[in-house]
N, C-alpha and C positions, 0 to 999 in steps of 0.2 A: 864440785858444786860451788858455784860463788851466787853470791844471795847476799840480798838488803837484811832479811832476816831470817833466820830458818825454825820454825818451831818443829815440833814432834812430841806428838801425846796423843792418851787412847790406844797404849800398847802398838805404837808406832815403831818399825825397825826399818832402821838401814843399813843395808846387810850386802856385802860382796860376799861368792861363794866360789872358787873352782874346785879342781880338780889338779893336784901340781902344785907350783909356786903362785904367788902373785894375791889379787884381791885388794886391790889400794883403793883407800878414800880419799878423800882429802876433801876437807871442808872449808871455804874462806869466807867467811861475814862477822858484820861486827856483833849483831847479837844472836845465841843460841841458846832457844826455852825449851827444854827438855822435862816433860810431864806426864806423869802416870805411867809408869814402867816401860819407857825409849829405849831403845836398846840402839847403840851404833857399833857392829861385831864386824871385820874383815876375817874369815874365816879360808880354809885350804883343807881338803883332803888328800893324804899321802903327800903333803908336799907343807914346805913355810907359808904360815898366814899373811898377807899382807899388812902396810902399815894403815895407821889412822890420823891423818897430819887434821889437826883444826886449827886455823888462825883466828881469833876472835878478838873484839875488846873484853867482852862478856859472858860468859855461860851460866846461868841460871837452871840448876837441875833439882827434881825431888831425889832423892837419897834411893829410894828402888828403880833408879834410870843409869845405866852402866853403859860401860864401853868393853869391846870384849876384841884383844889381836892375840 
């Protein structure tokens, strides 16, 4: 995803899921407001979860908003 800005909040997720290896995000913008329990999780079953690359200048998070690989 490359974005001017990306917020997420209101129990917003983004969330890759397979089966196997794999499940990469990767985020590039310069600002990220994460609010009200965001969750950004690369997840896998039976297999490695993928990665979670964010390039940012900024990330702005509440404290119940996680990242989960």
């Amino acid at each position: 995803m490359k974005a001017f800005s990306v917020r997420l909040g209101s129990v917003n997720r983004l969330l890759t899921s397979t089966i196997g290896n794999g499940g990469n995000i990767t985020i590039d913008s310069p600002i990220i407001l994460r609010l009200e329990d965001s969750d950004i999780i690369a997840n896998a079953v039976n297999g490695k979860s993928g990665n979670i690359n964010i390039t940012t200048q900024g990330q702005i998070r509440e404290l119940c908003s996680r990242s989960v690989w």
